[in-house]
C-alpha positions as CSV (number, residue, x, y, z in Angstrom):
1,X,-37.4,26.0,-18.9
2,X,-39.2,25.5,-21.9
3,X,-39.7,28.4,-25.4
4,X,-42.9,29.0,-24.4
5,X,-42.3,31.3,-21.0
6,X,-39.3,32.8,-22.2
7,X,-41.4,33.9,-25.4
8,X,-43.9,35.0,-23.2
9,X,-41.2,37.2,-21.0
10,X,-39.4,38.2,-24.4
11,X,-42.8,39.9,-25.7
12,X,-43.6,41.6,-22.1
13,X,-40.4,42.8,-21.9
14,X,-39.9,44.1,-25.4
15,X,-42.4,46.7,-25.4
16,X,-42.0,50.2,-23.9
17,X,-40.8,50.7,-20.5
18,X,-41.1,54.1,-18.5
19,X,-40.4,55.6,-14.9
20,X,-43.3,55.9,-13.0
21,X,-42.9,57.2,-10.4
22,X,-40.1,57.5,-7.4
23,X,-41.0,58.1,-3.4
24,X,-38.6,58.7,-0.5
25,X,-41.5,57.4,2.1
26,X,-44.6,56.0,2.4
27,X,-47.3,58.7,1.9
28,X,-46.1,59.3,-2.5
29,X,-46.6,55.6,-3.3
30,X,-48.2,54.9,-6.6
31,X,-51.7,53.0,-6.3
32,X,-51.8,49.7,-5.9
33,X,-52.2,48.2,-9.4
34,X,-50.9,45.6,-11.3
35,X,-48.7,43.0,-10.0
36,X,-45.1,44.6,-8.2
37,X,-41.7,42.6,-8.7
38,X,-39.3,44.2,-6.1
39,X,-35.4,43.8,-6.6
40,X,-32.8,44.4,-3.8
41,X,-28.9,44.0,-3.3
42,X,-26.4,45.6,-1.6
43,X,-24.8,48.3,-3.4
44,X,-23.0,48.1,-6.3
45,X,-24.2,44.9,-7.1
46,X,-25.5,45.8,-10.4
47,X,-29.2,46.3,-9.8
48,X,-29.9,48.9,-12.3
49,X,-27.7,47.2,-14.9
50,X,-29.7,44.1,-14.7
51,X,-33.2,46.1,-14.7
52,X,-31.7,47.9,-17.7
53,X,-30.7,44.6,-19.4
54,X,-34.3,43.0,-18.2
55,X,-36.4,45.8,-20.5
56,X,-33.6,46.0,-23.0
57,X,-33.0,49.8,-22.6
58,X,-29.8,51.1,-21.6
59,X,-31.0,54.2,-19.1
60,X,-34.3,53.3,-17.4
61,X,-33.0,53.1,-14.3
62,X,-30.0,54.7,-13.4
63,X,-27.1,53.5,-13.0
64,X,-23.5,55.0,-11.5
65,X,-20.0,54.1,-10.1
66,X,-21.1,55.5,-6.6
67,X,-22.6,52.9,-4.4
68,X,-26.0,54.2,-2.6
69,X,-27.1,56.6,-5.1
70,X,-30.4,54.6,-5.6
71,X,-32.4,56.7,-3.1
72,X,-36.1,56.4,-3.2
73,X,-38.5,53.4,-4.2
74,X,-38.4,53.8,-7.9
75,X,-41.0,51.9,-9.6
76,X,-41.4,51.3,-13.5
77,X,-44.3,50.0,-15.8
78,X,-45.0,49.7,-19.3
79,X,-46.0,53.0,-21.2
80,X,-49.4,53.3,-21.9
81,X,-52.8,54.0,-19.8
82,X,-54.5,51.1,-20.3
83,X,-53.0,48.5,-17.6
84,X,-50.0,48.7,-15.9
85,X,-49.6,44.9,-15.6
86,X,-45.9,44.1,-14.2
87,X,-44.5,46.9,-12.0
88,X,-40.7,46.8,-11.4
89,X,-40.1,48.9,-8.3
90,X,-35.8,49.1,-7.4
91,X,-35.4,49.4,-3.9
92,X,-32.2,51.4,-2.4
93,X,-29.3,49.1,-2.1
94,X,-28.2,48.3,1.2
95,X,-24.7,47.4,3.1
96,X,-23.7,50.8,2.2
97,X,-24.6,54.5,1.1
98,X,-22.8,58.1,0.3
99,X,-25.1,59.5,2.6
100,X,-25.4,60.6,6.7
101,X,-26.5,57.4,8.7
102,X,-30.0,58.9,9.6
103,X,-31.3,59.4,5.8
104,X,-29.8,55.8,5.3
105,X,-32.0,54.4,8.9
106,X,-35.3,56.4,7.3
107,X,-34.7,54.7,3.9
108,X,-34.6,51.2,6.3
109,X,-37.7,52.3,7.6
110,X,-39.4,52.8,4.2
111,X,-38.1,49.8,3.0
112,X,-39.6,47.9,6.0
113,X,-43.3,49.3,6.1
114,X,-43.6,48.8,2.4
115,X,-42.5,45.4,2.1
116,X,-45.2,44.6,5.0
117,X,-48.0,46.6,3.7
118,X,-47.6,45.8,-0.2
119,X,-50.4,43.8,-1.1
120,X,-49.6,43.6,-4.7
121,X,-46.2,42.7,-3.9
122,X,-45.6,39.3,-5.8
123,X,-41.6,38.9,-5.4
124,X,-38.7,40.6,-4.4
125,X,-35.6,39.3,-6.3
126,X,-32.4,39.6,-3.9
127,X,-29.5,40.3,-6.3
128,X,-26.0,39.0,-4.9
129,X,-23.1,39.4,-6.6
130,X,-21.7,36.0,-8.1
131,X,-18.2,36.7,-7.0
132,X,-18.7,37.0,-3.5
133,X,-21.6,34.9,-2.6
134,X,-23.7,35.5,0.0
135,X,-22.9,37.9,2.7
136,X,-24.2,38.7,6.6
137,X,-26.3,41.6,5.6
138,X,-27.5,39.6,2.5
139,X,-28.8,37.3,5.3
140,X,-30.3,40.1,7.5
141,X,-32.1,41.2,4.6
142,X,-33.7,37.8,4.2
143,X,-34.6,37.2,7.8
144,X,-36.6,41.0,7.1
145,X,-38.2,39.0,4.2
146,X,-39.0,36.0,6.2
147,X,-40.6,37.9,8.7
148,X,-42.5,40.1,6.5
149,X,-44.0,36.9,4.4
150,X,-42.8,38.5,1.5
151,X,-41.9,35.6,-1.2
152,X,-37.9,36.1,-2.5
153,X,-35.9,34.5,-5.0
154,X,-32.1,34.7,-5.3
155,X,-30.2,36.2,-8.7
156,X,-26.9,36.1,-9.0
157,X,-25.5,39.1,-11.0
158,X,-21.9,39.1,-13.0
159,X,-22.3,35.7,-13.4
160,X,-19.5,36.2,-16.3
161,X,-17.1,37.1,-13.9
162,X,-16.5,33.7,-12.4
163,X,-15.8,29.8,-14.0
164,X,-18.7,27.4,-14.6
165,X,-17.0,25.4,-12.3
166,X,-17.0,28.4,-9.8
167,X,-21.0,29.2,-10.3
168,X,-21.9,25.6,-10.0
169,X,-20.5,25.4,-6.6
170,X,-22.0,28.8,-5.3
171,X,-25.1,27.9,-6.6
172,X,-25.5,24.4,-4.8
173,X,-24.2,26.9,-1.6
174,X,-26.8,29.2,-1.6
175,X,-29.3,27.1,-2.4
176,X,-28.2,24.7,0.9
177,X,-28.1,28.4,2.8
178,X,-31.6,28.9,2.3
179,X,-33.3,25.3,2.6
180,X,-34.1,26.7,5.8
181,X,-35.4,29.8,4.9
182,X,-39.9,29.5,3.9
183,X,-40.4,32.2,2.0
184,X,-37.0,31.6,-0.6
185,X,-37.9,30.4,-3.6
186,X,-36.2,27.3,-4.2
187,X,-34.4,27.5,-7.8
188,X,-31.3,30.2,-8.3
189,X,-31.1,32.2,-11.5
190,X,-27.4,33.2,-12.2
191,X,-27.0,36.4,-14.6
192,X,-24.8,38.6,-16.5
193,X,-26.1,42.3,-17.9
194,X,-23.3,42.4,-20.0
195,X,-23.6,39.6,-21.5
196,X,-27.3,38.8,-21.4
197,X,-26.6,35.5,-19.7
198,X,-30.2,34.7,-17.5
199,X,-31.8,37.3,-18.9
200,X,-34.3,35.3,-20.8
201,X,-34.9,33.1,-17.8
202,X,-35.3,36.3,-15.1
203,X,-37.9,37.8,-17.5
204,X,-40.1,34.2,-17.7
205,X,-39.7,33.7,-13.8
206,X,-41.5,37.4,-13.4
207,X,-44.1,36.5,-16.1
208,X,-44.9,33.5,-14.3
209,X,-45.2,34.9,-10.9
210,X,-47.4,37.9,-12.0
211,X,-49.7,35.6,-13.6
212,X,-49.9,33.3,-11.0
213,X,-50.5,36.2,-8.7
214,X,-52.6,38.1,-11.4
């Protein structure tokens, strides 16, 4: 990737993120402006880490030790009233929750409807965590993708955590995993939060997108 796109995520990124707003269903959603970058993962993959590490501040979206905490559709934009531009929206993590199986099936539900009726919707980053590669309710979560035409591209998170030699292997795996698949964006982007590894790539892939989509 050339400077120029990860300049051009580095300035987007840099300036002041907030919450905007969080909804449990359908009916609360914020309007429909700006361009919406969704990012999914099973729990405890590191989701809020890695939107923390995206907009460089270190408690925009909450993270915590207890898998399934992320609860509603929480969706984030850049202070200001002008534009909202990019919207980063962090969807509840999947594959398992501290909570009773029916809030967990309305949360599916949710999750469903809005990735059908988003029109904004330009991506939705799957996050999978580097050390175990992908898993069956990874793949259930892109066949609901798939059949929802919704565009995806895979990140890797705790890409530190594993050799080079280990990375380069998972990488040529999941990309063979989703030849297959139409709506996978064909190009891997491995990251660590903690280290800040991909970061500067992640940001220029969602600066791309929303401008091709803007």
């Amino acid at each position: 990737m050339t400077a120029d796109p990860i300049e051009a995520g580095r300035l987007i990124f840099a300036r002041p993120w907030t919450f905007w707003r969080g909804t449990p269903d359908m009916k609360h959603l914020p309007p429909m402006a700006g361009v919406e970058v969704a990012f999914a993962g099973r729990s405890n993959v590191g989701k809020s880490s890695l939107i923390n590490a995206l907009v460089g501040q270190n408690s925009l979206a909450r993270t915590s030790n207890t898998p399934g905490r992320t609860q509603e559709l929480n969706f984030f934009h850049v202070e200001g009233p002008a534009n909202p531009g990019i919207v980063l929206v962090d969807m509840p993590g999947y594959g398992f929750a501290a909570a009773p199986e029916a809030k967990v099936k309305a949360w599916t539900r949710v999750i469903h409807d809005y990735l059908r009726g988003r029109q904004n919707l330009a991506r939705v980053y799957v996050l999978v965590d580097a050390r175990h590669g992908l898993k069956p309710v990874d793949a259930e979560v892109l066949d609901a993708l798939g059949s929802a035409a919704v565009s995806y591209q895979v990140v890797l998170t705790k890409a530190d955590q594993i050799s080079g030699a280990e990375l380069r292997a998972l990488v040529a795996a999941t990309l063979e995993a989703l030849k297959k698949r139409a709506a996978a964006f064909p190009e891997i982007i491995a990251t660590s939060s903690r280290k800040g590894e991909g970061i500067p790539e992640l940001r220029a892939a969602i600066v791309k997108v929303a401008a091709e989509r803007g």
